[in-house]
C-alpha positions as a Markdown table, in Angstrom:
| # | Residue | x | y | z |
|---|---|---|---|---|
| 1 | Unk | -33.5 | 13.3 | -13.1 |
| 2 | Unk | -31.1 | 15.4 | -10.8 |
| 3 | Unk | -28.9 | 13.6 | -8.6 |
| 4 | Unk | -29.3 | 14.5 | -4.8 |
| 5 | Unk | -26.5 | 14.9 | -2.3 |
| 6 | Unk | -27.2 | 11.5 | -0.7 |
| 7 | Unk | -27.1 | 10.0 | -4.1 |
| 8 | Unk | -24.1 | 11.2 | -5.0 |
| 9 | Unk | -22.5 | 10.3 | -1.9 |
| 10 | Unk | -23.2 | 6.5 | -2.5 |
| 11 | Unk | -21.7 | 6.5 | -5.5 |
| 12 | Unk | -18.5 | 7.5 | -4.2 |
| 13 | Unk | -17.9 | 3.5 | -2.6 |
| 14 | Unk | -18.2 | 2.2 | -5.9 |
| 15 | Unk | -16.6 | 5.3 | -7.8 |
| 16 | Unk | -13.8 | 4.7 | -5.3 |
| 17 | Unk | -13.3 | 1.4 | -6.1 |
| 18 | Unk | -13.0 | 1.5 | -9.9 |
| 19 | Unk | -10.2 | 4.8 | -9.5 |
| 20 | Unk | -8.1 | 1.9 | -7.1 |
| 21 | Unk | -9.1 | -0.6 | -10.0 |
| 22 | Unk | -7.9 | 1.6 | -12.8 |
| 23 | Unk | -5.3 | 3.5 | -11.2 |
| 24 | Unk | -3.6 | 0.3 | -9.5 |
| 25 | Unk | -2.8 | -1.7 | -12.9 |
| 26 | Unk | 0.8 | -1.3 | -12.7 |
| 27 | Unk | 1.7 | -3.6 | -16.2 |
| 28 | Unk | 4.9 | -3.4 | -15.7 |
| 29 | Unk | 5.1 | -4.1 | -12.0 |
| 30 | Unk | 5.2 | -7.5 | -13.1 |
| 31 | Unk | 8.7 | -7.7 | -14.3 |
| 32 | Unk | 9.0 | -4.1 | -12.8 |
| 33 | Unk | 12.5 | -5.1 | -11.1 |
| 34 | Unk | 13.6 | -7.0 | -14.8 |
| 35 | Unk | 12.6 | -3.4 | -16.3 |
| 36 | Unk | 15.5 | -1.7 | -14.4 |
| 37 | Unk | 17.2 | -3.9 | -14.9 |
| 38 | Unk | 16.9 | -3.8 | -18.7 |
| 39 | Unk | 17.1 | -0.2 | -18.6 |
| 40 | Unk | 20.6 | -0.4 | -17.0 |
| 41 | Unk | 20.1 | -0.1 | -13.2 |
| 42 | Unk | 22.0 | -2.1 | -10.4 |
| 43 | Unk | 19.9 | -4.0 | -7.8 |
| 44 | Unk | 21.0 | -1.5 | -5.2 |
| 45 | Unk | 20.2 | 1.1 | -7.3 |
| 46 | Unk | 16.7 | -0.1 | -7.5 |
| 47 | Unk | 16.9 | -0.2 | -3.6 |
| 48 | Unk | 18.4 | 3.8 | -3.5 |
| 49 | Unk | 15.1 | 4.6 | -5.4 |
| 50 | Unk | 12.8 | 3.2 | -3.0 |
| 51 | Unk | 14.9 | 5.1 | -0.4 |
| 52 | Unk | 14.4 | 8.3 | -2.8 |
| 53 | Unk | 10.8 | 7.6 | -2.9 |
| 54 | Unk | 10.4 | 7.2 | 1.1 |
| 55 | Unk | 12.4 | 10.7 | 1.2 |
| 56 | Unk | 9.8 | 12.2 | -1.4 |
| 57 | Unk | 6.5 | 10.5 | 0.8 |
| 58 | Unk | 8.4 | 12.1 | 3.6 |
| 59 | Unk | 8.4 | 15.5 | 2.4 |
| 60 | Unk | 4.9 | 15.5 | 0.7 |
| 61 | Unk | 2.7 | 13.4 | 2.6 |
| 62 | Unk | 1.9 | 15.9 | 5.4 |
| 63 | Unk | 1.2 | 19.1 | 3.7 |
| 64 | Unk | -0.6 | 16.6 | 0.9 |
| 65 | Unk | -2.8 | 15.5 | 3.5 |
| 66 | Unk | -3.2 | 19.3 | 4.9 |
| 67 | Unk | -4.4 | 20.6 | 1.9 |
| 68 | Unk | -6.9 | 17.1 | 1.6 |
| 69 | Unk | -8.0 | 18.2 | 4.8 |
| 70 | Unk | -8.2 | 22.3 | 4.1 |
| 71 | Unk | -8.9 | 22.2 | 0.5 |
| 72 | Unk | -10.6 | 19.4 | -0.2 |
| 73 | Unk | -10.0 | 15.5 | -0.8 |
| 74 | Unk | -11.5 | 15.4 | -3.9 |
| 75 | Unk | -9.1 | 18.3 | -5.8 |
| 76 | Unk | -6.5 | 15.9 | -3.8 |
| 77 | Unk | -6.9 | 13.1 | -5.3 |
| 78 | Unk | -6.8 | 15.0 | -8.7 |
| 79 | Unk | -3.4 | 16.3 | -8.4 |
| 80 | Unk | -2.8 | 12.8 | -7.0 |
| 81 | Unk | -3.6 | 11.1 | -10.4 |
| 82 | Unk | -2.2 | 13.6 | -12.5 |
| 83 | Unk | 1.0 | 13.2 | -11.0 |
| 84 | Unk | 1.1 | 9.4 | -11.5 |
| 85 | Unk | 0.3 | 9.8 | -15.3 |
| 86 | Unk | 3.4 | 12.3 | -15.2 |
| 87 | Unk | 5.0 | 9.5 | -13.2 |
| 88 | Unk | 4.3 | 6.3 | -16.3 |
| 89 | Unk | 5.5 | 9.2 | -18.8 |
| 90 | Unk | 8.5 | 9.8 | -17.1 |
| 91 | Unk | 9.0 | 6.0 | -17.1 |
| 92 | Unk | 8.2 | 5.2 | -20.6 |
| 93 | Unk | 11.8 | 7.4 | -21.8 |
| 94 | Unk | 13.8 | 6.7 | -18.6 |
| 95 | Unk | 17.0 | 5.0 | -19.1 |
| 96 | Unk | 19.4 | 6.7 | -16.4 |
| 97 | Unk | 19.2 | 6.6 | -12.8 |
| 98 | Unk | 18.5 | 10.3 | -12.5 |
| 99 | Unk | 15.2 | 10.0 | -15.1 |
| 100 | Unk | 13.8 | 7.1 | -12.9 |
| 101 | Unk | 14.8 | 8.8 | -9.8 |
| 102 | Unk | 12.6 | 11.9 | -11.2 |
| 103 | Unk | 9.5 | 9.2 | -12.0 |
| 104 | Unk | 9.7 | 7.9 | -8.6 |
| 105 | Unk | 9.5 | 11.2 | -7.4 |
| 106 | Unk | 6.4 | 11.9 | -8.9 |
| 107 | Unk | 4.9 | 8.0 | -7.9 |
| 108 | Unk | 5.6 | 9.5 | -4.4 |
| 109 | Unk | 3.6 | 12.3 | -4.7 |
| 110 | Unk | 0.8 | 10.6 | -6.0 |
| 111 | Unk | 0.7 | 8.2 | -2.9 |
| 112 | Unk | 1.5 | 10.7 | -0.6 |
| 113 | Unk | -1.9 | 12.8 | -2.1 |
| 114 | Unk | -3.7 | 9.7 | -2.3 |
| 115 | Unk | -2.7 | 8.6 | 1.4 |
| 116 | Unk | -4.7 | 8.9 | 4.2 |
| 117 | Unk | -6.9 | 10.9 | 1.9 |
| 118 | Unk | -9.3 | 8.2 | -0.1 |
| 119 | Unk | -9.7 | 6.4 | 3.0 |
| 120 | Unk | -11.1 | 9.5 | 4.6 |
| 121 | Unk | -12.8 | 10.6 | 1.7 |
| 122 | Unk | -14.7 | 6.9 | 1.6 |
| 123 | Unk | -15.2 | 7.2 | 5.9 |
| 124 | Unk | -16.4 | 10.4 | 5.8 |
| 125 | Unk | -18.6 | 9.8 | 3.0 |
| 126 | Unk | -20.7 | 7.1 | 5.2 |
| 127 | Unk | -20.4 | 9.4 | 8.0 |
| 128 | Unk | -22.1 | 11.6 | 6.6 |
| 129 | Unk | -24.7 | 9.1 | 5.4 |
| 130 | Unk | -25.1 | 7.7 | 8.9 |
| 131 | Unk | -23.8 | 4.7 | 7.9 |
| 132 | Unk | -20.9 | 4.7 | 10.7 |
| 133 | Unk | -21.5 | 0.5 | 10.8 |
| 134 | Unk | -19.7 | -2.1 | 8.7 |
| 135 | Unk | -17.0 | 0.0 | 7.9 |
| 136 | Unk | -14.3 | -2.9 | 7.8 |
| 137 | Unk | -16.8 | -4.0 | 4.9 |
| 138 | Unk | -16.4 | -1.5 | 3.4 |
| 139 | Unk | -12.6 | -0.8 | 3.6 |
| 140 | Unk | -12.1 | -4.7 | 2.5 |
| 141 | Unk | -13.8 | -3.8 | -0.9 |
| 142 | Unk | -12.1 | -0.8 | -1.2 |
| 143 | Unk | -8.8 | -2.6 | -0.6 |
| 144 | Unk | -10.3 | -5.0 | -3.2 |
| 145 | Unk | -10.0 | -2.8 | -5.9 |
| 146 | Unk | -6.8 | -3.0 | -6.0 |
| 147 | Unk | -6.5 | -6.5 | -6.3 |
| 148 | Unk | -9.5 | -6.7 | -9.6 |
| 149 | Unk | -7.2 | -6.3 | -12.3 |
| 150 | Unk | -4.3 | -7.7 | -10.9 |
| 151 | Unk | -5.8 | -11.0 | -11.0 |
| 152 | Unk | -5.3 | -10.7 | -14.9 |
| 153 | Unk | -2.9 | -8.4 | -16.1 |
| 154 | Unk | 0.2 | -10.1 | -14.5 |
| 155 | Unk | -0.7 | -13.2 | -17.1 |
| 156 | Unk | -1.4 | -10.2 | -20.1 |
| 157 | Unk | 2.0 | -8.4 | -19.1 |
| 158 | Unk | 3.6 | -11.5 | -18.3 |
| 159 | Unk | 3.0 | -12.9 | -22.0 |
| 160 | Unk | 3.6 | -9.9 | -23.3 |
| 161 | Unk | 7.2 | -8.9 | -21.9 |
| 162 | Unk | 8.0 | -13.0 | -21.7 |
| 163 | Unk | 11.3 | -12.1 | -24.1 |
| 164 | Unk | 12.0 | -8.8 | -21.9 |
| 165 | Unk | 12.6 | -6.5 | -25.0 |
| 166 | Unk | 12.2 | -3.2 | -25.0 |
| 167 | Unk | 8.9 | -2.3 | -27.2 |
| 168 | Unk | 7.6 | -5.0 | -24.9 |
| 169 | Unk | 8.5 | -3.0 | -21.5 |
| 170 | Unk | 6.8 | 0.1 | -23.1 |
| 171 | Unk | 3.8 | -1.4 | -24.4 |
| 172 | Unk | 3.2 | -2.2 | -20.3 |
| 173 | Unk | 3.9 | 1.3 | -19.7 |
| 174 | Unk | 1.8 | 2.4 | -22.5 |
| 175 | Unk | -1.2 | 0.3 | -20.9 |
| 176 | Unk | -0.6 | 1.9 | -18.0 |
| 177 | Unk | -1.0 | 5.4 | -18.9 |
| 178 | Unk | -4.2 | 4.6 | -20.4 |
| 179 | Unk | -5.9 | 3.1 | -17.4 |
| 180 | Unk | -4.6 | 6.1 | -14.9 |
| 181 | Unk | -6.2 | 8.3 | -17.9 |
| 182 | Unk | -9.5 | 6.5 | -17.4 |
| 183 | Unk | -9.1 | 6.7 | -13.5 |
| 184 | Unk | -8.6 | 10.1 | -14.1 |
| 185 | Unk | -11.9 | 10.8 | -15.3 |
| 186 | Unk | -13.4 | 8.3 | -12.5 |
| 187 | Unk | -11.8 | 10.7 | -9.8 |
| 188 | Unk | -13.7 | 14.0 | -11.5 |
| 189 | Unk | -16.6 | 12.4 | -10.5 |
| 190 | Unk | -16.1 | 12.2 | -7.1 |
| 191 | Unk | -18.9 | 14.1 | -4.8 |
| 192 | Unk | -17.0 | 16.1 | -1.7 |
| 193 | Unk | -18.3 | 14.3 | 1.9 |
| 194 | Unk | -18.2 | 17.1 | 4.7 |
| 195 | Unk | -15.4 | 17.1 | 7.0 |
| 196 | Unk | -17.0 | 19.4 | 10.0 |
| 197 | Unk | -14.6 | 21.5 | 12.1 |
| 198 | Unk | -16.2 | 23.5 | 15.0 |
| 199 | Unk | -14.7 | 26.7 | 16.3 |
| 200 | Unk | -12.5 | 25.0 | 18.9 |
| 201 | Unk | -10.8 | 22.6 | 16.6 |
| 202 | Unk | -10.0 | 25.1 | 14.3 |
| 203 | Unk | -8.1 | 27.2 | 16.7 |
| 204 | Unk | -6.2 | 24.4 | 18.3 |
| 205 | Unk | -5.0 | 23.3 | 14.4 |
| 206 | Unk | -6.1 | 20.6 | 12.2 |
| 207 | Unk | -1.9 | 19.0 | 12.6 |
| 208 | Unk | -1.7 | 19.7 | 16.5 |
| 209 | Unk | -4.7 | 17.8 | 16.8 |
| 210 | Unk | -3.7 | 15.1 | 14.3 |
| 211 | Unk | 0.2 | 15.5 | 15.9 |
| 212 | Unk | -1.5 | 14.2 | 19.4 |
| 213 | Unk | -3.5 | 11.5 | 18.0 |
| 214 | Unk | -0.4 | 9.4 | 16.8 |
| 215 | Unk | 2.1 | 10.7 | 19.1 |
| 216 | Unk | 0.1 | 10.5 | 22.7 |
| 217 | Unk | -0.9 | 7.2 | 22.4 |
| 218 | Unk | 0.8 | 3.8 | 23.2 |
| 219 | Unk | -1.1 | 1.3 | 21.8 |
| 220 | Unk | -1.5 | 3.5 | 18.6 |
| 221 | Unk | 2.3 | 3.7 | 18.1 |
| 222 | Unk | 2.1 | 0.1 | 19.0 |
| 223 | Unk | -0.7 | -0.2 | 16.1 |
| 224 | Unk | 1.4 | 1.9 | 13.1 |
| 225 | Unk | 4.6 | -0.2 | 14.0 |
| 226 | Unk | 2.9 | -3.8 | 13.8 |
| 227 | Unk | 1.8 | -2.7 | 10.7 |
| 228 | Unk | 4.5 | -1.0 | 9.7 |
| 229 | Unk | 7.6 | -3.4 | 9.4 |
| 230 | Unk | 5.9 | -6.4 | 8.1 |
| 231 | Unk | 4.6 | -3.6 | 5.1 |
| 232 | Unk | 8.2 | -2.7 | 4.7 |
| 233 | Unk | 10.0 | -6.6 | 5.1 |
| 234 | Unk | 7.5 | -7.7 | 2.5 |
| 235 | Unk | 8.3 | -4.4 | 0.0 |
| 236 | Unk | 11.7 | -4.9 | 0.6 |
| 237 | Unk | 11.7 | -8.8 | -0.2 |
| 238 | Unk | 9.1 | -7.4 | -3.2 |
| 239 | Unk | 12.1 | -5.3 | -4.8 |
| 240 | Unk | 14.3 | -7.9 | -5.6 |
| 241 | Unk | 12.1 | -11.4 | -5.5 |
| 242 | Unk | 11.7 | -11.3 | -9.8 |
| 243 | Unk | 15.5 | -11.2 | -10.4 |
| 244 | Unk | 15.8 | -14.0 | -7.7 |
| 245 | Unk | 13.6 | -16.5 | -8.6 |
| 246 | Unk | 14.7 | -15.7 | -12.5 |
| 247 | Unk | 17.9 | -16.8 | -11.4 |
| 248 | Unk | 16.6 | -19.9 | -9.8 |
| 249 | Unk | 15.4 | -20.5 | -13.4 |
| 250 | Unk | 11.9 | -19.7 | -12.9 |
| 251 | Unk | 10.2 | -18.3 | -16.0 |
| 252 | Unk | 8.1 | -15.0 | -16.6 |
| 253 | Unk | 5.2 | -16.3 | -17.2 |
| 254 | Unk | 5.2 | -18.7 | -13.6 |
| 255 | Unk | 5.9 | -15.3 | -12.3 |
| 256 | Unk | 2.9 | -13.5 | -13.8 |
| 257 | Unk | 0.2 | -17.0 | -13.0 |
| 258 | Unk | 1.5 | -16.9 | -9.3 |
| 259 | Unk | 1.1 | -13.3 | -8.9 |
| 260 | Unk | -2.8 | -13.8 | -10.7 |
| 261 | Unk | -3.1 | -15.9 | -8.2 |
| 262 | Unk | -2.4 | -14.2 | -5.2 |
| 263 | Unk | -4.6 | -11.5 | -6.3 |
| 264 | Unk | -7.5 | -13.7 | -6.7 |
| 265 | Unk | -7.2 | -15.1 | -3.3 |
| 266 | Unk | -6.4 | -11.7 | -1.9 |
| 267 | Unk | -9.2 | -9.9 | -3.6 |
| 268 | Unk | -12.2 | -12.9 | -2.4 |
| 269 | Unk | -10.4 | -12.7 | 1.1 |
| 270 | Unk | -11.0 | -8.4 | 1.3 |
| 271 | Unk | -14.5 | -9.0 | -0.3 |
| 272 | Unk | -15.2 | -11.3 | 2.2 |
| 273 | Unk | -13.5 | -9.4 | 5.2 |
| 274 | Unk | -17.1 | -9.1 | 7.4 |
| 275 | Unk | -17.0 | -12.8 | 8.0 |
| 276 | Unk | -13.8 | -12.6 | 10.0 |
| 277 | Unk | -14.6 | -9.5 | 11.6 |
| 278 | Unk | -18.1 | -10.7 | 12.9 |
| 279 | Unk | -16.5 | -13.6 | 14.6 |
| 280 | Unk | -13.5 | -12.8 | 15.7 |
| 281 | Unk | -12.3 | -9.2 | 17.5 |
| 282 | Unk | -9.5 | -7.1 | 14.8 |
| 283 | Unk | -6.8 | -7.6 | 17.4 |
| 284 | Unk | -7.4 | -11.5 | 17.6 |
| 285 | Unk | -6.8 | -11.7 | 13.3 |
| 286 | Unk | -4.1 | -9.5 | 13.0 |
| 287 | Unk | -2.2 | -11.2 | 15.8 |
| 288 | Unk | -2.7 | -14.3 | 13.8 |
| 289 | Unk | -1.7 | -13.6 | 10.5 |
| 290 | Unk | 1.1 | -12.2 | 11.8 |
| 291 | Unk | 2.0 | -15.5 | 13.3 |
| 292 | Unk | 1.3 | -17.1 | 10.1 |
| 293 | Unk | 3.6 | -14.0 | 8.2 |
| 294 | Unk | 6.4 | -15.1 | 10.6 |
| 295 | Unk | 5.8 | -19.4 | 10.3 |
| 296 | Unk | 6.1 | -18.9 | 6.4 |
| 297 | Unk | 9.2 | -16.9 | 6.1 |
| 298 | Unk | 10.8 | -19.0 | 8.7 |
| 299 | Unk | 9.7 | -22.1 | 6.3 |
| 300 | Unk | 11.1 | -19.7 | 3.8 |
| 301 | Unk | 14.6 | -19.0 | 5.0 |
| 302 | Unk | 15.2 | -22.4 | 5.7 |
| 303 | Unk | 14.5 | -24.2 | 2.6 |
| 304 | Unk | 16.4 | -21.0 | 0.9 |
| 305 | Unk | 19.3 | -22.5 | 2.9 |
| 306 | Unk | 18.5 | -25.8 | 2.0 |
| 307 | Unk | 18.0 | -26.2 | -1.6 |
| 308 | Unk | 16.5 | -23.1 | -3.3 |
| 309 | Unk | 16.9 | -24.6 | -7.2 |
| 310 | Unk | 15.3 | -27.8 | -6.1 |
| 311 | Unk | 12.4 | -25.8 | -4.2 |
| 312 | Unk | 12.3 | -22.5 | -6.4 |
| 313 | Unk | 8.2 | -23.3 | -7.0 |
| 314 | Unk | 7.8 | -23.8 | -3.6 |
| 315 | Unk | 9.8 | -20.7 | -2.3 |
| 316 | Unk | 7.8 | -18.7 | -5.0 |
| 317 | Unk | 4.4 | -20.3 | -3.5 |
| 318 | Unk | 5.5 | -19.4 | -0.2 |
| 319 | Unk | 6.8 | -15.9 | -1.0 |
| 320 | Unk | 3.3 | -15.4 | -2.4 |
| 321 | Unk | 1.8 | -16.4 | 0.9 |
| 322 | Unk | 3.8 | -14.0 | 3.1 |
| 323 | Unk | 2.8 | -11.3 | 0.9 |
| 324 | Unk | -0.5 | -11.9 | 1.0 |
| 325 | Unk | -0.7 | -12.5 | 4.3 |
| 326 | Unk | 0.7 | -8.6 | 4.5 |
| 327 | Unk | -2.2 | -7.7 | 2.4 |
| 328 | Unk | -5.1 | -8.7 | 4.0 |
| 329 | Unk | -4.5 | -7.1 | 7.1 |
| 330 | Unk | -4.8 | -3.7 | 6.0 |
| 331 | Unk | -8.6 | -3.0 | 6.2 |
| 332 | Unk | -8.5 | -4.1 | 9.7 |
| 333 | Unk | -6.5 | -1.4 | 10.1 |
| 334 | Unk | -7.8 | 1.4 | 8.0 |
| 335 | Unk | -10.7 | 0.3 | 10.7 |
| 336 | Unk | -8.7 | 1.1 | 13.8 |
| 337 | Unk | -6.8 | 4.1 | 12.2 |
| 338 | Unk | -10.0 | 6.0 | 11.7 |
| 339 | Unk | -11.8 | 5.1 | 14.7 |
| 340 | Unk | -8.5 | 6.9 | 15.8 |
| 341 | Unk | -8.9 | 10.2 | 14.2 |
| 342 | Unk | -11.0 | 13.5 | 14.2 |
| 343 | Unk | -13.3 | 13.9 | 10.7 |
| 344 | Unk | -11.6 | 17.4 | 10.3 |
| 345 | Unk | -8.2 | 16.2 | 10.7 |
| 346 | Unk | -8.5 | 12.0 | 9.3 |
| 347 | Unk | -6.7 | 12.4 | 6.2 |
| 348 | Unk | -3.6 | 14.6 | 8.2 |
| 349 | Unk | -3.7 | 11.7 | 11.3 |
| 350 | Unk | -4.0 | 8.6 | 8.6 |
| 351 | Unk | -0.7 | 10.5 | 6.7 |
| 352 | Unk | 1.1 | 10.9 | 10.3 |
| 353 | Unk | 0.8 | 7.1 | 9.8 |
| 354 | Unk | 2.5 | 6.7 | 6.7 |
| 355 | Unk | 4.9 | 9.8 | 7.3 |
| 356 | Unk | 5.8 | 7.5 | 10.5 |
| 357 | Unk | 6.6 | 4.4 | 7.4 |
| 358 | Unk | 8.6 | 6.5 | 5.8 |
| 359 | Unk | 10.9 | 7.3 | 8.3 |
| 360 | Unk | 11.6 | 3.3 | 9.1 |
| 361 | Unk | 11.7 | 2.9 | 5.5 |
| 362 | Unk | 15.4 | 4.8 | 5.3 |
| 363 | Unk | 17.6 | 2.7 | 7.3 |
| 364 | Unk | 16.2 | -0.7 | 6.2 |
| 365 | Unk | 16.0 | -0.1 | 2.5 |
| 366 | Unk | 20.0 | 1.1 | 2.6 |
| 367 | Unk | 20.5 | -2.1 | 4.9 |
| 368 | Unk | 18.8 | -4.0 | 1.6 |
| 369 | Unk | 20.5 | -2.1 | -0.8 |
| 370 | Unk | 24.4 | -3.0 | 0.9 |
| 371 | Unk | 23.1 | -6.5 | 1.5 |
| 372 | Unk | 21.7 | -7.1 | -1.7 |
| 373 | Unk | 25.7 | -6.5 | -3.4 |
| 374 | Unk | 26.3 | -9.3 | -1.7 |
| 375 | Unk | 24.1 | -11.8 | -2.5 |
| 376 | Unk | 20.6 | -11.3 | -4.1 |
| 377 | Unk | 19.0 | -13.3 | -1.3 |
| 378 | Unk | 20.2 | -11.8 | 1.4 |
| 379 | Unk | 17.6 | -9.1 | 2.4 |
| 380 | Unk | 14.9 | -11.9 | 2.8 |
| 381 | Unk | 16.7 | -11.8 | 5.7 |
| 382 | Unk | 15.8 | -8.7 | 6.6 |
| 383 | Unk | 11.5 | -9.8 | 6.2 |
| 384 | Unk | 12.3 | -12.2 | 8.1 |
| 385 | Unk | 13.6 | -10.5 | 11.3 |
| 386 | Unk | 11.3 | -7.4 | 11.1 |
| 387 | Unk | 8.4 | -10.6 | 11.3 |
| 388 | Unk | 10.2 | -11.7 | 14.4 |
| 389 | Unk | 10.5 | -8.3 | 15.5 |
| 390 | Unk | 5.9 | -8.0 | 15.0 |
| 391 | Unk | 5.6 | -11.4 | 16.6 |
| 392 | Unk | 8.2 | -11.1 | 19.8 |
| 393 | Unk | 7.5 | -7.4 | 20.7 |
| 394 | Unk | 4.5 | -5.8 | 18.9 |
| 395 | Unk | 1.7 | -8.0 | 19.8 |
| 396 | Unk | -1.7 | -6.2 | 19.5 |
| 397 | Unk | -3.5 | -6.1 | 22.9 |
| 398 | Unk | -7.2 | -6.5 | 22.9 |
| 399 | Unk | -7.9 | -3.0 | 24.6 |
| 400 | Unk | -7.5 | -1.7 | 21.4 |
| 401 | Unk | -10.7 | -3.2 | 20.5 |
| 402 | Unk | -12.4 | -1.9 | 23.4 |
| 403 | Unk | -10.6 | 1.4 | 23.5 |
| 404 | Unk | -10.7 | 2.6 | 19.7 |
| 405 | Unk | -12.9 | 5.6 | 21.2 |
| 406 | Unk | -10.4 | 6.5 | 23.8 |
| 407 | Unk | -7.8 | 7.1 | 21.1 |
| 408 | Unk | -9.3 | 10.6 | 20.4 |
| 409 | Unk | -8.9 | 11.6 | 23.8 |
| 410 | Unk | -4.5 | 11.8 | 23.8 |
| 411 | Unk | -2.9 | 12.6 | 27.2 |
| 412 | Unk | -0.8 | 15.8 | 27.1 |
């Protein structure tokens, strides 16, 4: 029996979801910071590629997001996936700073083509359904995917790499060109959702338009830098927590449970996003995760200060915790970000968003990367003010619940 459109188009949630399931493995990230480590990098090093890779995101994400927009998201998302299986290539024969500098180059195109442009992809899709309801639903399972098989490949690569030698690294790596391969053929089978752009649009420019949506209005700005800084103190503390809490004497596979754990809990919290959002407004739970963000890496800090060898399991607990807490807030704003944007222009204005990332990213990851020669601990500091920073000064007001619409309409 032939497919139809519509039939096709629902298929693309669940397509969706299995490309973010396959494509976000990441084997190795489990000991990822280890496997530089191994492979002769410094920890600021480490730090001067995640710069590199904010530069990359940087230069790519807008005309990425362009040609989403112009050409098409699903030939996007293509070159998106290709890219990352160069990227895991690159990384399975790296073992200089310039060969990993080149892999991370070509991780940071793949986000940057996959940014902005899967979320509108999956929007558009219902829009185009008439399904414009529930889509925080539907952005928590598609945040979920992510999350699936995470919640048991940190135990796999954890046992697998527990003596950190190097056929061990590259069997990871090896596992995770396979699953991008299979995510691959996932993202062929993609169906195209229309992105309508009438005569007036199109003249004024699909980046003007997207240009005004982030740039003219307050409480959006206010919206991308809440979100913002807690996503880059929790990568930053994310860079360098495995060597830490190695020294601390924690062990590989306590790493890999605690991480199968967050997942789980992460993944049943994104599944289960509608029951927050049909009780309480989006403004109301992001506000107070963000308060929770800030309590635990205060708790954090101090026993860090304290006694970290006596408390490692507990600091590893809590580190856990903040990053989840970082997590979970994202389809409540995917939610807000495209209630924000134009259907001709929502994978360019959801990329201005992360373009905006990258740009913050700079300064605080060479902050990390000096601070970290010092002592290995010290950029948790850094998490830690950026989450005083959210709670002090970028408190989400509740108009933006009432005035998501009002967002397309940017005063010039």
């Amino acid at each position: 029996m032939i497919e139809t459109r519509k039939q096709k188009l629902q298929k693309n949630e669940k397509i969706i979801f299995w490309i973010r399931v396959f494509a976000g493995v990441g084997a190795v990230n489990v000991v990822v910071t280890l496997f530089y480590l191994h492979r002769g990098l410094t920890l600021s090093q480490i730090f001067y590629l995640a710069i590199i890779y904010s530069i990359v995101t940087l230069l790519f994400e807008l005309p990425s997001s362009y040609m989403a927009d112009r050409w098409g998201r699903k030939k996007t998302l293509l070159v998106g996936i290709v890219v990352l299986l160069l990227s895991w290539l690159v990384f399975l024969f790296a073992h200089s700073f310039l060969m990993f500098a080149i892999g991370t180059s070509f991780f940071a195109v793949y986000i940057a083509c996959f940014s902005g442009t899967v979320e509108a992809l999956l929007y558009d899709s219902r829009l185009e359904l008439g399904q414009t309801e529930g889509s925080v639903s539907s952005f928590g399972k598609f945040h979920s995917g992510q999350r699936l098989a995470k919640i048991f490949v940190p135990i796999l690569g954890a046992f697998i790499v527990q003596d950190l030698l190097e056929w061990q690294f590259q069997l990871l790596i090896a596992i995770d060109l396979l699953t991008v391969t299979i995510a691959m053929f996932l993202t062929m089978k993609l169906t195209e959702a229309n992105h309508f752009m009438d005569i007036e649009k199109s003249e004024k420019g699909i980046m003007k338009d997207a240009w005004g949506v982030v740039v003219h209005n307050k409480l959006l700005r206010k919206t991308i830098l809440n979100k913002t800084l807690l996503f880059i103190g929790s990568f930053i503390a994310w860079r360098i927590y495995q060597k830490f809490f190695v020294d601390l004497g924690v062990t590989v596979m306590t790493i890999g449970i605690s991480i199968s754990l967050l997942q789980i809990a992460t993944f049943i919290f994104l599944q289960k996003v509608h029951y927050f959002t049909s009780r309480f407004s989006t403004t109301k739970v992001i506000n107070f995760i963000n308060l929770l963000f800030f309590l635990v890496t205060l708790v954090f800090i101090v026993l860090m200060n304290f006694s970290s060898t006596k408390f490692a399991i507990l600091l590893l607990f809590l580190y856990q915790s903040y990053i989840l807490l970082e997590i979970v807030r994202a389809p409540f704003f995917s939610e807000i970000y495209n209630k924000a944007s134009f259907s001709f222009n929502r994978s360019t204005t959801l990329s201005l968003v992360s373009l905006l990332k990258s740009i913050l990213d700079i300064p605080l990851l060479f902050l990390a990367a000096i601070m970290v020669k010092f002592d290995v601990s010290f950029p948790f500091y850094i998490t830690f003010v950026l989450a005083l920073i959210v709670v002090l000064f970028l408190r989400l007001p509740k108009e933006i619940d009432t005035m998501n619409v009002d967002f397309k309409s940017p005063s010039y």
